[in-house]
C-alpha positions as CSV (number, residue, x, y, z in Angstrom):
1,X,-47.4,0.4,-57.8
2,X,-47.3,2.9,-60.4
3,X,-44.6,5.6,-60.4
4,X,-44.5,8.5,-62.0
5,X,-43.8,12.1,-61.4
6,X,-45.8,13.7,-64.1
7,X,-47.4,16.3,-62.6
8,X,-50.1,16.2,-65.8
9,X,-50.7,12.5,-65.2
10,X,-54.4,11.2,-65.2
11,X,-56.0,10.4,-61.4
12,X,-56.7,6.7,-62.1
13,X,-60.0,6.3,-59.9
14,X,-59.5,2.3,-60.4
15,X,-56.8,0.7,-59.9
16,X,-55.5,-2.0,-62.6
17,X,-56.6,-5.3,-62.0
18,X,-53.6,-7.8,-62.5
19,X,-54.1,-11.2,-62.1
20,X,-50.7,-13.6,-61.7
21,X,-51.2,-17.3,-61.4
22,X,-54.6,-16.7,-60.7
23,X,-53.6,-14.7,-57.6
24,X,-54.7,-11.3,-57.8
25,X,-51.6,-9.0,-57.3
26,X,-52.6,-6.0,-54.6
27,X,-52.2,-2.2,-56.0
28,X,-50.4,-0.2,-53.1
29,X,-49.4,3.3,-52.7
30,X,-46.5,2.8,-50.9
31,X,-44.0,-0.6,-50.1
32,X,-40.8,-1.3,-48.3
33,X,-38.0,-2.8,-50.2
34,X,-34.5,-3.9,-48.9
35,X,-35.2,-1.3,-46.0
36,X,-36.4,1.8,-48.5
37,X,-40.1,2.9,-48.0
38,X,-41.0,3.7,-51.9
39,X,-44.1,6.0,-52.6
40,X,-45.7,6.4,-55.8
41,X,-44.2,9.9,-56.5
42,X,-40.8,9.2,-55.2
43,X,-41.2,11.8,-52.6
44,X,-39.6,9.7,-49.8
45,X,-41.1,11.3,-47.3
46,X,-42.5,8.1,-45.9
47,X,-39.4,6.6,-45.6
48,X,-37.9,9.9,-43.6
49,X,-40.7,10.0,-41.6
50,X,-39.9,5.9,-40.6
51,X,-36.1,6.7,-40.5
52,X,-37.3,9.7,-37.5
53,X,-38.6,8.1,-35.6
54,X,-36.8,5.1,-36.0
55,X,-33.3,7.3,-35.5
56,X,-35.1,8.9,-32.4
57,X,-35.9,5.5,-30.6
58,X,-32.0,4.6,-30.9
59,X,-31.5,8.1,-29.0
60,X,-32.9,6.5,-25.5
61,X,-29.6,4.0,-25.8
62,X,-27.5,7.5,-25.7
63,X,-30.1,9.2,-23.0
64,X,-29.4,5.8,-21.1
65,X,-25.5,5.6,-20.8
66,X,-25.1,9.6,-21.0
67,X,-25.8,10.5,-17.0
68,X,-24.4,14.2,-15.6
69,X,-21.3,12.6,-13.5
70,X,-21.4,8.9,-14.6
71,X,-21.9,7.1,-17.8
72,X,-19.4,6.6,-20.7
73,X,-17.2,9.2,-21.8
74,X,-18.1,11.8,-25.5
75,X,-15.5,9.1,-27.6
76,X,-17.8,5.8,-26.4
77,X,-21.1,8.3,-27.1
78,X,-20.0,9.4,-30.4
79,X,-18.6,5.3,-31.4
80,X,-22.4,4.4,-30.2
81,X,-24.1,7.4,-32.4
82,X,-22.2,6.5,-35.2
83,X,-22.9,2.6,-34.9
84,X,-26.5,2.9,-33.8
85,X,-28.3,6.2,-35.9
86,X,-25.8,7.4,-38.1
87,X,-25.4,4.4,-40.0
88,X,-29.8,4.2,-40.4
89,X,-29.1,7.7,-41.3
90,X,-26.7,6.6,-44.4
91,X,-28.7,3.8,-45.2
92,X,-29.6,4.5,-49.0
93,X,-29.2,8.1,-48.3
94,X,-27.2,8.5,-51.8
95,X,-31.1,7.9,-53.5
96,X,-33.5,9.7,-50.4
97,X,-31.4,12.6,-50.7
98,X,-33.8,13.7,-53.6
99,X,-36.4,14.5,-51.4
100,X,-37.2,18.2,-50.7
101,X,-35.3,20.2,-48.5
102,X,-38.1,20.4,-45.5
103,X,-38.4,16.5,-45.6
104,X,-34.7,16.4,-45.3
105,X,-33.9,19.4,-42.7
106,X,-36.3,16.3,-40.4
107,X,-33.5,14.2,-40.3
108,X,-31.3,17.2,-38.8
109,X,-33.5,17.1,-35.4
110,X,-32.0,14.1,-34.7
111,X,-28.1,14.5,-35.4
112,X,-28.2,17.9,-33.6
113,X,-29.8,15.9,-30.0
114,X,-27.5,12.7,-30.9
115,X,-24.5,15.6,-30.6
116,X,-25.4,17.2,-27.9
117,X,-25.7,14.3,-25.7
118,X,-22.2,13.3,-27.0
119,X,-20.6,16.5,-26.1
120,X,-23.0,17.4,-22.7
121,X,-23.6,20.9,-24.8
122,X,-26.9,23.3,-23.6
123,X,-30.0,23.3,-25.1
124,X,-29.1,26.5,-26.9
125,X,-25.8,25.9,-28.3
126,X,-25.1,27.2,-31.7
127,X,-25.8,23.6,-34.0
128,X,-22.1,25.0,-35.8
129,X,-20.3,24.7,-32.4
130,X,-21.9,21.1,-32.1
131,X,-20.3,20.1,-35.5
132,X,-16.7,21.9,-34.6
133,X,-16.2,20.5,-30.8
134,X,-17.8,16.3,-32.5
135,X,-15.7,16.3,-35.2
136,X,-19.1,15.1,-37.1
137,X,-20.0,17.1,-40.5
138,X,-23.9,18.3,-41.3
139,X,-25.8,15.9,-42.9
140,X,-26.2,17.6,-45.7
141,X,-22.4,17.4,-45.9
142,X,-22.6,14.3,-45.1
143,X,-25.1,12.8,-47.9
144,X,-22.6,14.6,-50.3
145,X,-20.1,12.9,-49.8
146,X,-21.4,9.3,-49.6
147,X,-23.1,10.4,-52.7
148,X,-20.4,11.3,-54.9
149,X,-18.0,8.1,-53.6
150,X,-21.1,6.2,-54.9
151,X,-20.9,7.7,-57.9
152,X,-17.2,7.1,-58.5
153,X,-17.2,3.7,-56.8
154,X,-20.2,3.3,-59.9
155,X,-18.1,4.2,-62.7
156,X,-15.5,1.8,-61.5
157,X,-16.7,-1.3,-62.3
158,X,-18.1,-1.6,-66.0
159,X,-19.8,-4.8,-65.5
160,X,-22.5,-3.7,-62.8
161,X,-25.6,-2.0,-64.2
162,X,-25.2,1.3,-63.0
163,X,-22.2,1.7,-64.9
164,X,-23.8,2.6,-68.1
165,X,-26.6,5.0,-65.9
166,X,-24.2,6.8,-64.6
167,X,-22.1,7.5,-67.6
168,X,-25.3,8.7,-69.2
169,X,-24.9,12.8,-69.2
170,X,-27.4,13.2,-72.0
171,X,-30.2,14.0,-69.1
172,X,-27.9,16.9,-68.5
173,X,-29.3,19.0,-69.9
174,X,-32.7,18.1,-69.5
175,X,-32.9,18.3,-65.8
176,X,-30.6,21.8,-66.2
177,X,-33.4,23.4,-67.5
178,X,-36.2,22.3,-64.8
179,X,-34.6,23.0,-62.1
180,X,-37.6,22.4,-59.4
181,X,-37.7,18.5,-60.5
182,X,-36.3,15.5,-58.5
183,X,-33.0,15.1,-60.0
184,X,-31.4,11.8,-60.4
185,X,-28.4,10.6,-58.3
186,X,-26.1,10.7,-60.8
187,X,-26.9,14.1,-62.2
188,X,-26.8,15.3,-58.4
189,X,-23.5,13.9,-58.3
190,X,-22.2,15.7,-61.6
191,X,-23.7,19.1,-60.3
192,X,-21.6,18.8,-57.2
193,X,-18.5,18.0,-58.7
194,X,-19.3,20.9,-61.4
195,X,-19.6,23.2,-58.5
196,X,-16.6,22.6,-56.3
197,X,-14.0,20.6,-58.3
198,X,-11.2,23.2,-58.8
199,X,-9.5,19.9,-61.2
200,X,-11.4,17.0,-62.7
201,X,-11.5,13.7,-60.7
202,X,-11.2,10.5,-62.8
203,X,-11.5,7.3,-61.2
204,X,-9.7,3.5,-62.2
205,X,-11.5,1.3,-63.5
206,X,-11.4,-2.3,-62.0
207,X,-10.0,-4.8,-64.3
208,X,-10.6,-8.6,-64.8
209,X,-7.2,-10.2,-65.9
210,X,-7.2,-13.6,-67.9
211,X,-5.4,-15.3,-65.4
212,X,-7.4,-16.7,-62.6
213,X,-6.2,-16.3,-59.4
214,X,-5.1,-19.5,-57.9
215,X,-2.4,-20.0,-61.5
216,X,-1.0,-16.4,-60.4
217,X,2.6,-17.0,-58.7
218,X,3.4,-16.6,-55.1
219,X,5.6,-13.4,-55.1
220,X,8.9,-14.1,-53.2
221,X,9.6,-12.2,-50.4
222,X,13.1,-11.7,-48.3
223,X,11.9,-10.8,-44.9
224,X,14.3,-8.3,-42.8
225,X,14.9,-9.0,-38.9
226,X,16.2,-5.5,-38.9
227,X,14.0,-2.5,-38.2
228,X,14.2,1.4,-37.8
229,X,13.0,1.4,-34.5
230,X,15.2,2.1,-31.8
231,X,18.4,1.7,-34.2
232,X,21.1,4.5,-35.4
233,X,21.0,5.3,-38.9
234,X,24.0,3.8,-40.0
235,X,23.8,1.0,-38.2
236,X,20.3,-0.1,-39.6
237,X,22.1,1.1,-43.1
238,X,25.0,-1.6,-42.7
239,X,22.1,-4.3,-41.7
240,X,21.1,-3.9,-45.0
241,X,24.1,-3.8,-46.5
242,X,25.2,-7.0,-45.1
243,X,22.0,-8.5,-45.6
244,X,22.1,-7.5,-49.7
245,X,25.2,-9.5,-50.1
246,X,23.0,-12.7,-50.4
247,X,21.3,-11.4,-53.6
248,X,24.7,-10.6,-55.0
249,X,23.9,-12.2,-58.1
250,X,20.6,-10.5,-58.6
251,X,20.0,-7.1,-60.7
252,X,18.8,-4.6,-58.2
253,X,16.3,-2.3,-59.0
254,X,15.0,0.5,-56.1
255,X,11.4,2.1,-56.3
256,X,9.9,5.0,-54.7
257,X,7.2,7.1,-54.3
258,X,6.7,10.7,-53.4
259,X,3.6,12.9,-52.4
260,X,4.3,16.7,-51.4
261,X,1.9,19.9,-52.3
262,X,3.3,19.9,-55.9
263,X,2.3,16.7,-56.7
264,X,2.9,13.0,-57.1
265,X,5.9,11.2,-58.4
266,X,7.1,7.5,-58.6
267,X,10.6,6.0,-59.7
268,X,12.2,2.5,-60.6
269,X,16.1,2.9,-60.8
270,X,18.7,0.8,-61.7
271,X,22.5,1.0,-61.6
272,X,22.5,2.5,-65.6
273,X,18.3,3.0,-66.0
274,X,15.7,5.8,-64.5
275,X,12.7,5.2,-65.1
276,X,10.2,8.3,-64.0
277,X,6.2,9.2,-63.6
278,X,3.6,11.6,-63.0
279,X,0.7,10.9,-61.1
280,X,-2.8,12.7,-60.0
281,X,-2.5,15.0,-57.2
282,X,-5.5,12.2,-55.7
283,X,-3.1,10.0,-55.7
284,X,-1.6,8.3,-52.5
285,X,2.0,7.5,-51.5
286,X,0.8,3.9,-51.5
287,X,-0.4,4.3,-54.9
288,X,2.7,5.6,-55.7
289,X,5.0,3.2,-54.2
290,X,2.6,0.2,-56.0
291,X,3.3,2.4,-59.4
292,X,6.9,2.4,-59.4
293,X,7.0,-1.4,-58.4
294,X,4.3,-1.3,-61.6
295,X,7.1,0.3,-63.7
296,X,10.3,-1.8,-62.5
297,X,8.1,-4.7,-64.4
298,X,7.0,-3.2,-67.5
299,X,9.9,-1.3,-68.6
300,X,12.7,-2.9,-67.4
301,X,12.4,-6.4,-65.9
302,X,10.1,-7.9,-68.7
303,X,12.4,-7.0,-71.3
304,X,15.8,-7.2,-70.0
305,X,18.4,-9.9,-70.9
306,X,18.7,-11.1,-67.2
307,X,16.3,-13.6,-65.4
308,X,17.3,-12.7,-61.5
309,X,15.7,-9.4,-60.1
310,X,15.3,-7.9,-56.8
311,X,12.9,-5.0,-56.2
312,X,13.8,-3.1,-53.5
313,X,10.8,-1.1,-52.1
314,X,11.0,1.2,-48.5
315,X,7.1,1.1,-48.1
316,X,6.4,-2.3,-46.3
317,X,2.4,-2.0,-46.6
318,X,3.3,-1.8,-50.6
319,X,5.4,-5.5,-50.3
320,X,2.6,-7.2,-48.6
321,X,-0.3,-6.2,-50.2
322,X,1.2,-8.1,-53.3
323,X,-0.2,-11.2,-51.7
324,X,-3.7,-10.3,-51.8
325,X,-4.8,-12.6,-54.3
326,X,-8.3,-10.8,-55.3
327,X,-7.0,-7.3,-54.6
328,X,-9.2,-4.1,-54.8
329,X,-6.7,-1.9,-55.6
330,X,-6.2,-1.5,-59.4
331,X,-2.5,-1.5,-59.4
332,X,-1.9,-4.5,-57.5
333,X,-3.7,-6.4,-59.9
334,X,-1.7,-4.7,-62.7
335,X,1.6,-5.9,-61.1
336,X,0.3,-9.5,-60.3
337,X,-0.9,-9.9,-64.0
338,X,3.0,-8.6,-64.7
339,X,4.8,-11.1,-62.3
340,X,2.6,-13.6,-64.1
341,X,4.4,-12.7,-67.4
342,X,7.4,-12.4,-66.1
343,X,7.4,-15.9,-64.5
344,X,6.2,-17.1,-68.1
345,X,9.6,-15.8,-69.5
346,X,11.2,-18.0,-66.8
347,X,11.8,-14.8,-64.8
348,X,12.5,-14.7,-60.5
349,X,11.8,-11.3,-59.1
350,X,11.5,-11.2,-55.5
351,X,10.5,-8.1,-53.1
352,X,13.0,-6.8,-50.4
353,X,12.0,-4.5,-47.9
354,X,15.1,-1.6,-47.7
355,X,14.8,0.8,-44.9
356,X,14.4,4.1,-46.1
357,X,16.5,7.6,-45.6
358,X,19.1,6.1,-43.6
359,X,21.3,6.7,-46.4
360,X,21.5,4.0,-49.0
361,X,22.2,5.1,-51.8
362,X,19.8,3.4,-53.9
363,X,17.1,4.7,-51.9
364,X,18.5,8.1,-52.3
365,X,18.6,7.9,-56.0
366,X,15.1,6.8,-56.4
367,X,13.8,9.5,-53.5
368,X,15.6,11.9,-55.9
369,X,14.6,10.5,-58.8
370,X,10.3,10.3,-57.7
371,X,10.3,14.5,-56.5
372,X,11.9,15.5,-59.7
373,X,8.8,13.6,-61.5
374,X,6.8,16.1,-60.1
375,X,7.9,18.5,-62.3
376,X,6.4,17.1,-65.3
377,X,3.7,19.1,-67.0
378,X,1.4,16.2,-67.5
379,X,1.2,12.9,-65.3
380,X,1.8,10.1,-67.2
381,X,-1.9,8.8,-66.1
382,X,-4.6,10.8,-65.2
383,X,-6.9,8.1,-62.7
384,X,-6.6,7.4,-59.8
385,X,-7.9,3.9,-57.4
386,X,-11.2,4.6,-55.6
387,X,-9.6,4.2,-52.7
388,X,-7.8,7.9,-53.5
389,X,-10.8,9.4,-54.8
390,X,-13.1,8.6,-51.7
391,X,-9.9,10.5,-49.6
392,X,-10.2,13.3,-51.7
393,X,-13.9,13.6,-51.7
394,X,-13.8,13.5,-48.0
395,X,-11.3,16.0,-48.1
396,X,-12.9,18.5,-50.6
397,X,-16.9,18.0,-48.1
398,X,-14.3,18.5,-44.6
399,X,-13.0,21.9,-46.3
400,X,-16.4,23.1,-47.6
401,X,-17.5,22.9,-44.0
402,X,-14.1,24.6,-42.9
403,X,-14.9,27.4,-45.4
404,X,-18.6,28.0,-44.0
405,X,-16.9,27.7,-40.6
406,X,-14.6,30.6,-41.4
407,X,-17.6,32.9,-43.1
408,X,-19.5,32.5,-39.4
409,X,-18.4,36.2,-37.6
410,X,-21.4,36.4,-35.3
411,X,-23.0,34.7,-32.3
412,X,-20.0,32.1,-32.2
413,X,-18.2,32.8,-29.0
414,X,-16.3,29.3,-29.8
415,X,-14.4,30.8,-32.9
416,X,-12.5,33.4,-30.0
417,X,-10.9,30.3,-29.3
418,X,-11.3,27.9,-32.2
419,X,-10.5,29.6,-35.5
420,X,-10.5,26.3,-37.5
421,X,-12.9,24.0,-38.1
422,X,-10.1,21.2,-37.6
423,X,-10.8,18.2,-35.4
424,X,-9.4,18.4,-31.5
425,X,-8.5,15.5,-29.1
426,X,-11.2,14.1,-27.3
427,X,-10.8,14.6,-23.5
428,X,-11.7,11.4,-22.1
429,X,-12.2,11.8,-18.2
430,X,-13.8,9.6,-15.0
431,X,-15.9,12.1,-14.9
432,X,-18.2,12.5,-17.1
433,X,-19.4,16.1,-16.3
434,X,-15.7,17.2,-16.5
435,X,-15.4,17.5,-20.1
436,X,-19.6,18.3,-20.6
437,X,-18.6,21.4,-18.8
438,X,-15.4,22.2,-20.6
439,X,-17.3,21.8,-24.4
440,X,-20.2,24.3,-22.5
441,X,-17.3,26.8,-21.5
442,X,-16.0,26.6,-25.3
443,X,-19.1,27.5,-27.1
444,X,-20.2,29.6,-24.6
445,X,-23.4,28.8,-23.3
446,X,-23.9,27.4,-19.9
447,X,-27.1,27.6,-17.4
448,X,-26.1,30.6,-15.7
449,X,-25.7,32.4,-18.5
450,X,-28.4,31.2,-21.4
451,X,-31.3,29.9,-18.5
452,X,-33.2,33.1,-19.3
453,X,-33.9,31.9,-22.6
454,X,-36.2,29.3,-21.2
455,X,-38.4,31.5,-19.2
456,X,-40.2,35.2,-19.1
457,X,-39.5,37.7,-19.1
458,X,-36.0,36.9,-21.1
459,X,-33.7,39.3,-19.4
460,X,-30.1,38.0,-20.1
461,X,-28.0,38.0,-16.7
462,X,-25.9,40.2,-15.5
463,X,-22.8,40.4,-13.1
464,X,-24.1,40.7,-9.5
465,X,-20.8,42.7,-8.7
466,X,-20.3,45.2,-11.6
467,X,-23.3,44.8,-13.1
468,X,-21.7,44.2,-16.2
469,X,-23.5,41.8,-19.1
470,X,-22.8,38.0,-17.4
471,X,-21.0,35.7,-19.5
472,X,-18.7,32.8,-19.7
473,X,-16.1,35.4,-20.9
474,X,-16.6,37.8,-18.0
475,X,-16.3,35.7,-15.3
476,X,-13.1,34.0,-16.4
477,X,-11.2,37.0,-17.8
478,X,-12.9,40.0,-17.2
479,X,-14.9,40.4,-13.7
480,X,-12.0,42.0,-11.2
481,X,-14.1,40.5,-8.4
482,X,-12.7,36.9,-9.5
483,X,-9.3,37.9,-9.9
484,X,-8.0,36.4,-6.5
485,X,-9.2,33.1,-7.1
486,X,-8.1,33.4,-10.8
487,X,-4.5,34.3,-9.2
488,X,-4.6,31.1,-7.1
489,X,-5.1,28.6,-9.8
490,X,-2.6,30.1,-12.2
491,X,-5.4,30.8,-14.4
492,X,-3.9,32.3,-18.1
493,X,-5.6,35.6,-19.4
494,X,-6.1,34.2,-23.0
495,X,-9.4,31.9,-23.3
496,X,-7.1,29.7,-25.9
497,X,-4.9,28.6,-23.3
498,X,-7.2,27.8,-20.8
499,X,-10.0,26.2,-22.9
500,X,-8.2,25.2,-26.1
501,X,-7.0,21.9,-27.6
502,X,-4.9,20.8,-24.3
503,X,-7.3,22.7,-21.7
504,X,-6.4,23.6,-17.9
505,X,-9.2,21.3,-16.7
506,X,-8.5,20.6,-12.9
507,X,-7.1,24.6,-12.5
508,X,-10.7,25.3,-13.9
509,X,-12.7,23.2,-12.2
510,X,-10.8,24.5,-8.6
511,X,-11.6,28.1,-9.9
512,X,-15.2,27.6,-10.4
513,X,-15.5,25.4,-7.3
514,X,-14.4,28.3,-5.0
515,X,-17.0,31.2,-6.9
516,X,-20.1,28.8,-6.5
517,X,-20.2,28.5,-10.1
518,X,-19.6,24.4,-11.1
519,X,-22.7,23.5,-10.4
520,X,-24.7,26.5,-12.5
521,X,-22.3,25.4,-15.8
């Protein structure tokens, strides 16, 4: 194959004639490789044409399972989309992406039917509403942010060969002033983050210590029998207590980690010592709790005159993930490298897990100690693990969909009762049509009420006992004519309570059993 986008490049009327091993090597136009159709233009549009109708095959396993009173409830449907099409639909989607925007708006077909089997919602329901009631973002949202946590899951690991492509800005520039070419990931990536970063995002990179992992030492750990659960403060305060009397002859050392809307802070205290940082606002608690471990080592333990230390540490996830021995996390393996030192200077540290804000004071000092940290102008490191960046990058794509949620004022009849584009609880019922007829109440298009769409003359319904425009909205609140039987359910006169996040489903299927109406939802 020869690529090239040149749109100035000679027609070749022959195809070159290479010959390897005596074999004669076939010229093609297009070839599969690990699951990517390539075309000689880089197009793609063979491969999205294969991943259709590939994606709409996998839809009969959805038709199959998704009956109108039986079959498995929208939580199974949506695990099964996810599993099934939305993963072919991720597949490599980070390089297709490039492809124009009709070749891509394809693909959308499918993830709108996939969604409306999953939720039981009418032909014409508003393809916004689908996305709100699912939980699921567009894919166009979607290839975003796969996208750029390929990008920063690029830059952090130096020794792979897209490290150095994607560190190349140069083409910048180049692809800035054409902007009707086929961008490259990377640049696609940079534009994005240009675009909707309010603060720069700068991911760890991963490290390869000296020391290989089967000579680092076991940490120690001094399990606790005692829990928070189901146990008064002070008495799971004087468990510890009683239980710190063994390491009576150890130095004590408390760390902590804090996260809040300010920011990020970490501490490692001792009975004379503070020692304080600043982290990215990207950061996790976990991250932070790992980072004040990470700075009991290296400014305290490592160069005091005592050889017997205990870090105390109120985040249990932190203690044990010390014993992953070829960690992903950044600062794990900064810590292991650390104990390794520290156990070359004849050393013991040991990890103790201290129940937090119960009122030990050591705690309280390094709770203290981490929130006043915030308060710094700079943090004392500006990356942050992958792990922390791919949350944020899911965060920034979920409130760039909020914000486009909150810009829709018309034909919407599901923001009257869902203002945010925040994720509801799943109602999960024997039967199945049960909560297809609630998510068709929400958005506000039902049979009755949107059929006409579907046949001519399309005259929209109206009310055969006031005359009044039909809708879901009239015949729960508004028609008088309903009012008894609204009256004997206990039905509220606020759509939110009856069709919001913990909806009056049996008082609503009673009231539209006695007006004839379940059956026409």
């Amino acid at each position: 194959m020869h690529f090239c986008k040149s749109q100035q490049r000679p027609r070749q009327k022959v195809p070159p004639h290479i010959i390897l091993g005596g074999i004669p090597i076939p010229y093609e136009q297009s070839t599969k490789f690990l699951g990517v159709i390539f075309d000689q233009n880089l197009t793609w549009n063979n491969h999205i044409l294969n991943l259709r109708q590939s994606s709409l095959s996998a839809l009969n396993i959805l038709k199959t399972v998704s009956g109108r009173d039986w079959g498995a409830d929208q939580p199974s449907l949506l695990r099964l989309y996810h599993a099934l099409i939305r993963s072919r639909l991720d597949y490599a989607c980070q390089i297709y992406s490039s492809a124009s925007a009709t070749s891509l708006r394809s693909l959308d077909t499918v993830h709108h039917q996939a969604l409306r089997l999953c939720t039981g919602a009418y032909r014409t329901s508003p393809v916004e509403s689908l996305y709100v009631l699912s939980g699921d973002l567009p894919l166009s949202n979607r290839r975003e942010q796969l996208l750029l946590s390929f990008y920063f899951k690029c830059k952090s690991f130096r020794k792979i060969p897209s490290f150095d492509v994607v560190n190349n800005v140069r083409l910048r520039d180049t692809y800035n002033t054409k902007r009707s070419a086929s961008v490259p990931a990377h640049i696609r990536a940079l534009r994005l983050l240009e675009e909707g970063s309010d603060c720069p995002l700068k991911v760890s990179e991963s490290r390869n210590f000296d020391t290989p992992p089967w000579c680092k030492p076991i940490p120690e750990f001094c399990p606790m029998e005692q829990s928070k659960s189901g146990h008064l403060p002070y008495i799971v305060a004087a468990s510890f207590e009683e239980h710190k009397e063994s390491h009576a002859d150890s130095i004590a050392v408390y760390t902590d980690g804090s996260k809040s809307p300010a920011g990020v802070g970490c501490a490692a205290v001792t009975s004379s010592q503070t020692f304080t940082a600043k982290l990215p606002f990207t950061s996790s608690v976990f991250t932070a709790e790992l980072y004040a471990i990470l700075l009991a080592l290296k400014h305290f333990i490592l160069n005091s005159d005592f050889n017997d230390f205990t870090i105390y540490s109120d985040s249990q996830s932190s203690i044990l993930a010390l014993t992953n021995f070829i960690p992903s996390h950044p600062v794990i393996s900064e810590i292991q490298e650390w104990l390794t030192r520290t156990a070359a200077r004849e050393k013991t540290v040991r990890f103790c897990w201290s129940p937090g804000h119960v009122g030990i004071i050591g705690n309280e000092k390094a709770d203290r100690a981490a929130k006043s940290a915030v308060a710094r102008p700079l943090p004392s490191r500006g990356d942050s693990p992958f792990s922390d960046i791919r949350t944020t990058i899911s965060s920034r794509v979920r409130r760039k969909f909020n914000t486009t949620w909150d810009n829709i004022r018309t034909n919407q009849k599901l923001r009257s009762i869902k203002c945010s584009a925040d994720r509801w609880p799943l109602l999960s019922h024997h039967n199945r049509f049960y909560p297809k007829l609630l998510n068709r109440l929400r958005i506000g298009h039902t049979k009755i009420t949107h059929e006409f769409l579907f046949s001519l003359p399309r005259i929209p319904p109206s009310c055969e006992r006031c005359g009044s425009p039909f809708s879901v909205r009239h015949f729960l609140l508004e028609c008088r004519y309903y009012e008894p039987w609204r009256r004997k359910w206990g039905l509220p006169p606020d759509l939110r309570k009856m069709l919001g996040a913990t909806p009056m489903i049996q008082p609503l299927v009673g009231f539209l059993k006695d007006v004839n109406l379940f059956y026409y939802i």
